[in-house]
N, C-alpha and C positions, 0 to 999 in steps of 0.2 A: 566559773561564772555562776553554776549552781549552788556551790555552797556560799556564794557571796550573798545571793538573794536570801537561801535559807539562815543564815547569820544574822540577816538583815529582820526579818521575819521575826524569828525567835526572840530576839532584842527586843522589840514592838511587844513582843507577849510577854513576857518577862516585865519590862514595863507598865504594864497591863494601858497599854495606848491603843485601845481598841478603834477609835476612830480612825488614826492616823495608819491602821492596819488595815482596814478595810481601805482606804483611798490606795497604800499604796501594793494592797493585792490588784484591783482594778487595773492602776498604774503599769502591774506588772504584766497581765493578761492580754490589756493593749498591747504590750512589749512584745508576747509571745508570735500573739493573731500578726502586728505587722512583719515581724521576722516570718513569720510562713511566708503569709501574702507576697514578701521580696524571693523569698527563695521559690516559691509557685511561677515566677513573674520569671526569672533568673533560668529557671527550666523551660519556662514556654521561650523564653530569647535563644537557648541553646537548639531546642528542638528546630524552631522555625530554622535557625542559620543549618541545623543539617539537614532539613527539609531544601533547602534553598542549594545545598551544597550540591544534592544529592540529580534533584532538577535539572541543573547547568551541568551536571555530568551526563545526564541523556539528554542535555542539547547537542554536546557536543558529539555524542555517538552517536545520535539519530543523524546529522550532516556529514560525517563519514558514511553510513551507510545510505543514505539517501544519493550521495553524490556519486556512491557505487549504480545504483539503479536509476541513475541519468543515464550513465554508457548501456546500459542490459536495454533500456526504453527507445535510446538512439539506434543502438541493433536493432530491435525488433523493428522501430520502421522502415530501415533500409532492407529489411529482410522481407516484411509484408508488402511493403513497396513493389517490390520486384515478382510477387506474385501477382500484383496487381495491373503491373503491366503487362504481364502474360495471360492475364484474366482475358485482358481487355483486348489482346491481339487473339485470340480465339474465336472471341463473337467478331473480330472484323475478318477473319477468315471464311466463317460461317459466312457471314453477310455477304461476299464476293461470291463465293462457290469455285474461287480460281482450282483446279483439278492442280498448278503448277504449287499450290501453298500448301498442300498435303505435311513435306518433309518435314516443313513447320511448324506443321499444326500437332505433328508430332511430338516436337520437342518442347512446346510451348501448351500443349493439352494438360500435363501432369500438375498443372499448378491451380487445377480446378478440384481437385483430390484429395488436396492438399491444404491440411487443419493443422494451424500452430496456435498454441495456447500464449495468450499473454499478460497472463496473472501477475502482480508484483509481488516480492517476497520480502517483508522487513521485517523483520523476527524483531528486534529494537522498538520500534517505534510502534506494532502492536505489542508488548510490553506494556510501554508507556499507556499508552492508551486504557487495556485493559484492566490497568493497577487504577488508576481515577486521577493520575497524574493531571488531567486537562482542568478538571475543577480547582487547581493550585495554578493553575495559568494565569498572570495578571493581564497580560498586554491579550485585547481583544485582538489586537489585527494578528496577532500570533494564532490565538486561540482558535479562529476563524481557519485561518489556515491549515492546523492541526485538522480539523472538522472538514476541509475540504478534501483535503488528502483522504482520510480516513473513507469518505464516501464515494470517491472515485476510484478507490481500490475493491468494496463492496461491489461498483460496476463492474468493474474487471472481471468478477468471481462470476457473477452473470453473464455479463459479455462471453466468457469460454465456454459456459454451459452452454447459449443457442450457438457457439462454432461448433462443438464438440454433435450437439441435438440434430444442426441441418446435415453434417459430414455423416451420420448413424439412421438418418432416416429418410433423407433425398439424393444426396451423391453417393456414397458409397453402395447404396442398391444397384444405382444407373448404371455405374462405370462397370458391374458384375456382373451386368448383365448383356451388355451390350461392346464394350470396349476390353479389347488385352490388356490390360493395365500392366503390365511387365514391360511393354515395350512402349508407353508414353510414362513412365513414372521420371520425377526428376531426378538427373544424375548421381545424387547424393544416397537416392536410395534405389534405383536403377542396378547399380554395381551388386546390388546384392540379392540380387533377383534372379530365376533361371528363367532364361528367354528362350522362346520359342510358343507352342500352343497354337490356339485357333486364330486365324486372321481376324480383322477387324475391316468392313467395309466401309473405308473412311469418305467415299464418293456419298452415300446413303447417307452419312452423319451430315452432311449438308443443310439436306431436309428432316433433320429431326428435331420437330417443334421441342422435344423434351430437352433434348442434351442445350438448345437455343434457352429454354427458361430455367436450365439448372448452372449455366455459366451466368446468366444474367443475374440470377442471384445469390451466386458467390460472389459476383466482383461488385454488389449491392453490401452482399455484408464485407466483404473486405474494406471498402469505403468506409463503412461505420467503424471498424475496429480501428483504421490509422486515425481517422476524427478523433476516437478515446485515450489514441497514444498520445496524439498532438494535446489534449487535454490534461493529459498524466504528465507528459513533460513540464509543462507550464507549472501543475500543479508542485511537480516536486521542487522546481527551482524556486517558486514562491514560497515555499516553506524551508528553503537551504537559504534564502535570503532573510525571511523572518528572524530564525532561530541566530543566525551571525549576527543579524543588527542586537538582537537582544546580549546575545553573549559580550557584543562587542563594549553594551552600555552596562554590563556586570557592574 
């Protein structure tokens, strides 16, 4: 095709058709500029579809792993749960003073001690996130979603810092001070403890205004933490449903 134009060219000169050589150098230049311009046009089409290809392949591995961390989210509340109604049966022990609710309060005490972290982990979807994947987001109700997610997992990361904060500078002093914790610890970690030591006068822990306002507000932040779970659920299936309807309209 080059040596057609430069044949073409030379002929014009040769002829000495200097006008009809200037219109159809112009002629050509156009030719050249719109062939870019298509093949510029022809790479932005390519880029976008791998851009696009690329997206809908961390749609669909952000809802694999997200639907992993609906089950880890559903554990944790049945897990918190249950310390929470051990919480709550402690202060109703206290509150009675029954001397016959002792053996109980043994076994249901260890869960004021007792700091579980509930952080989400989605290696995937901070990825996405942190690449600027969210400014390629079209669909708002998606992207919204994306951005809910994303800041109720920032909670999380705070939410465990004050569980981790009140267990290191309110209960864990108390119960070392005052309570065996060997022999109220829960089961799970009970087994691996060596029992025996100093008694604990669990008649005395009755009246004690402190251990009365350090259960109380454990089972204050426990409450707050299943509210964040119950929040995180929501949040993830809102966004396991966003990402399907979109993939589904590919």
């Amino acid at each position: 095709m080059i040596k057609f134009f430069r044949k073409i060219r030379q002929q014009l000169l040769m002829e000495n058709k200097n006008s009809r050589y200037f219109k159809y150098a112009i002629g050509e230049i156009i030719l050249v500029v719109i062939g870019i311009l298509i093949a510029l046009q022809v790479s932005n089409w390519n880029q976008q579809r791998l851009e696009t290809k690329n997206l809908y392949s961390y749609y669909k591995k952000i809802v694999e792993e997200l639907e992993q961390e609906v089950l880890i989210t559903n554990w944790q509340i049945k897990n918190i749960d249950s310390l929470r109604i051990m919480q709550k049966r402690v202060l109703e022990i206290l509150k009675t003073k029954d001397k016959n609710d002792i053996p109980e309060l043994i076994t249901v005490l260890g869960a004021v001690p007792t700091a579980w972290g509930t952080s989400q982990t989605a290696e995937i979807f901070d990825e996405f996130m942190s690449q600027g994947f969210l400014s390629k987001v079209d669909d708002e109700d998606l992207k919204d979603a994306l951005r809910e997610l994303q800041d109720l997992m920032k909670d999380f990361q705070l939410n465990d810092i004050y569980v981790d904060n009140q267990y290191n500078t309110l209960i864990e002093p108390f119960f070392a001070k005052n309570i065996n914790y060997a022999l109220i610890a829960l089961p799970r970690y009970k087994k691996t403890l060596v029992q025996g030591g100093p008694k604990t006068d669990f008649e005395a822990l009755f009246s004690s205004m402190e251990l009365w306002n350090v259960t109380t507000l454990k089972l204050e932040t426990t409450n707050s933490v299943l509210l964040n779970l119950d929040d995180m659920n929501k949040g993830l299936k809102d966004l396991i449903s966003a990402l399907k309807k979109t993939i589904n309209n590919q």
